[in-house]
Each structure stands twice: as C-alpha cells, then as structure tokens.
N, C-alpha and C positions, 0 to 999 in steps of 0.2 A: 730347385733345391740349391743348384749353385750360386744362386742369388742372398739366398739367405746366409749361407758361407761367405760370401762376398762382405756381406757388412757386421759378419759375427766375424772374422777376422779383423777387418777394417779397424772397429769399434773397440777390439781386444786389442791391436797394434797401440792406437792410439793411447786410451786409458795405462798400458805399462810404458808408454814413452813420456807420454806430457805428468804422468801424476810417479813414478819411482825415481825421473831421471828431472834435470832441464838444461837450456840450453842449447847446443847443440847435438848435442847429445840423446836428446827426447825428440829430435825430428829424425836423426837416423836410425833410430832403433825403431819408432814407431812405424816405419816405412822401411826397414828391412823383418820386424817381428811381423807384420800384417802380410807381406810379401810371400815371407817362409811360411807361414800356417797358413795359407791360402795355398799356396804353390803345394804344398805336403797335401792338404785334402784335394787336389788336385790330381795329382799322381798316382793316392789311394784309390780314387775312385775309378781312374783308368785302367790300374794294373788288371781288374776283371778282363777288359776288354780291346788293352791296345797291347802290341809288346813294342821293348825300345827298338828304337830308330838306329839309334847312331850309338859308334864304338862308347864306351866310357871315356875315355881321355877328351874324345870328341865332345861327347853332352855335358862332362866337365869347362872344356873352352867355352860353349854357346851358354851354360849358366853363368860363368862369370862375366861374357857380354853384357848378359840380360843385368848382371846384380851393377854391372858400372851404369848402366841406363835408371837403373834404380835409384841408385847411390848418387849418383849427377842432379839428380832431378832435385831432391832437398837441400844440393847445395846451390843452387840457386836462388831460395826461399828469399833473399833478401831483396831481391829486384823485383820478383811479382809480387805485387797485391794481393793478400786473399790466399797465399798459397798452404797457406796451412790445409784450408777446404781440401785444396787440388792435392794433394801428399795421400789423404784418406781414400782417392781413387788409384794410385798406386797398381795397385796388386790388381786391379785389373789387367795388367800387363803379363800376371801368371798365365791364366790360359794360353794365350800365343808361346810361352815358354810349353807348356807340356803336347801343345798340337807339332811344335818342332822337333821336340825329343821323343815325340812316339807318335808310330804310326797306327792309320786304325785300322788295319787288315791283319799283318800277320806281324812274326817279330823278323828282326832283318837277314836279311840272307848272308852267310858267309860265303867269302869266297872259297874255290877251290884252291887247297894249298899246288905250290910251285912242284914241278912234277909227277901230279897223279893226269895229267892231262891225255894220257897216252890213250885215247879211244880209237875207235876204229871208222876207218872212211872205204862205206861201200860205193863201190864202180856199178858205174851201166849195167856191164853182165853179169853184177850179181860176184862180183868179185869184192871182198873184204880182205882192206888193209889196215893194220894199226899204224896212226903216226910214226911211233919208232922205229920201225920197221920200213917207211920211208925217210925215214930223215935217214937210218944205218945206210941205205943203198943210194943217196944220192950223192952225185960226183962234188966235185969239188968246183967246175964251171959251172952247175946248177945251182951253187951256192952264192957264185956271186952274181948271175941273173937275177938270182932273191933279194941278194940286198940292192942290187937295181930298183926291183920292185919296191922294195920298203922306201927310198927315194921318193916315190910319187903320192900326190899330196890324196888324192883318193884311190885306197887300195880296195880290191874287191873280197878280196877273206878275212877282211878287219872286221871285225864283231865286238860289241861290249862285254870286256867279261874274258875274253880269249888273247891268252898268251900268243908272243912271235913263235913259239914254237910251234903252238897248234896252227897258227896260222901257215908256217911253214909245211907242216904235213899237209895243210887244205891247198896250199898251193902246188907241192909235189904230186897229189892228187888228179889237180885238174891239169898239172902238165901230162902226169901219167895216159889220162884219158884220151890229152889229144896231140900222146905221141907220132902214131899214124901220121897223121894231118901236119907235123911239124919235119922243114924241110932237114933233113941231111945235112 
C-alpha cells in the first residue's frame, strides 16, 4: 500500500509543480509537495504503531537535514540528464526519515530528572543504604579518593544513564563493604 502512496504522491508533487508553477520554482515545490505528502502519510500510518524517537527540537534538526538533502537534489537539475525522472523518486527518501524519528517498540524513554536519584544500595548482609545517606557520611579524604577515581579512563560504577552522584553512592558502597579489608 505504500507503494501506491509513493506514486499517488510522486504524481500529485509533480502535476501542482510543473503545470500551477514553472521554472524553478515547479522543480522545488514539486519535490518538496511529493516529499511532504508522502512523509505526512507516512507518519499517519506509523503513529498506530511506533511512538517518537527523539526530543522535538531534535526531529526538528534531522528533518530539516533531510529537507536540505531534498532541496540540494533539484538544485542540481541542470548538470544531470534526465533529472526531472530522478526528482519524481525523491520522496523515496521519506521512509528513512520516519524509521529515524520513530522507533518501532515503544516511545522513548525519559530520563530521570537531576536529584530524584537517591535509591537505595543493599550490602551483603542484607544491610540497606540510600545514596544520601552515604554521600552525608562520607569524609572529606573519601571525596577526593573519588575524584581520583573519576580521573581513570575506565570506571567500574559508570553506567549508562547514571549520575556522578549515583555513581558516587555506588562507590561509597563498595568502599563501605570492604572497609574491613582496607588497611588503616
């Protein structure tokens, strides 16, 4: 079905470009109207079944990428041969625009905002600590052991996704654990 969209846009781009306009004018509308009504039933027909990808401002920047790749292509028209043909395949370029702005699983995850991060890190025995609750009690030479730590190019509590400061409660943790074992 998206096939037939493909050339009932195509064939609609072109007819209001070459026959209301001309000139230059009738190659960039017909390759930006063929573009847009394709890319729009495009969109329609995923909204059932993708949600978006990326921020708005974000899928704002990648479609105006997309529309200068567009837009570039007809302005070349006077160097290739033929290129009127090749203008009418354009909007083939839609699809890859809406598989980059939406994903086909779920819609995207937000981050967690800056200080709700305080969860809780349980110990070996079954001992449960909140983050804050070690970051309040750690000294001031633990702090800057930490940022020693942060120094090195592979850290072991770095996670995708996770603040330096969770990271720092993950580290006062596994220091906590193996206070024992650490000399005097």
């Amino acid at each position: 079905m998206r096939k037939v969209y493909f050339v009932l846009c195509s064939a609609l781009g072109y007819v209001i470009g070459h026959y209301l306009l001309s000139g230059a004018a009738a190659a960039y509308a017909s390759v930006l109207i063929s573009y847009h009504l394709y890319l729009f039933i495009l969109v329609m027909l995923s909204q059932r079944e993708k949600g978006i990808a990326l921020p708005i401002g974000h899928s704002l920047i990648s479609h105006l990428a997309f529309l200068a790749l567009v837009v570039g292509l007809p302005a070349i028209r006077d160097h290739i041969p033929f290129f009127g043909i090749i203008t009418l395949f354009i909007p083939a370029l839609a699809p890859f625009e809406v598989e980059w702005l939406f994903s086909k699983d779920k819609k995207m995850d937000t981050p967690e905002p800056a200080g709700k991060g305080s969860g809780k890190i349980t110990m070996k025995k079954g001992e449960a600590f909140s983050i804050d609750d070690l970051i309040n009690r750690a000294s001031a030479g633990g702090h800057e052991i930490f940022l020693a730590y942060l120094r090195q190019p592979s850290r072991t509590f770095s996670k995708p996704g996770r603040s330096v400061r969770e990271e720092y409660g993950h580290w006062l943790a596994d220091r906590k654990k193996r206070e024992p074992q650490l000399p005097s």
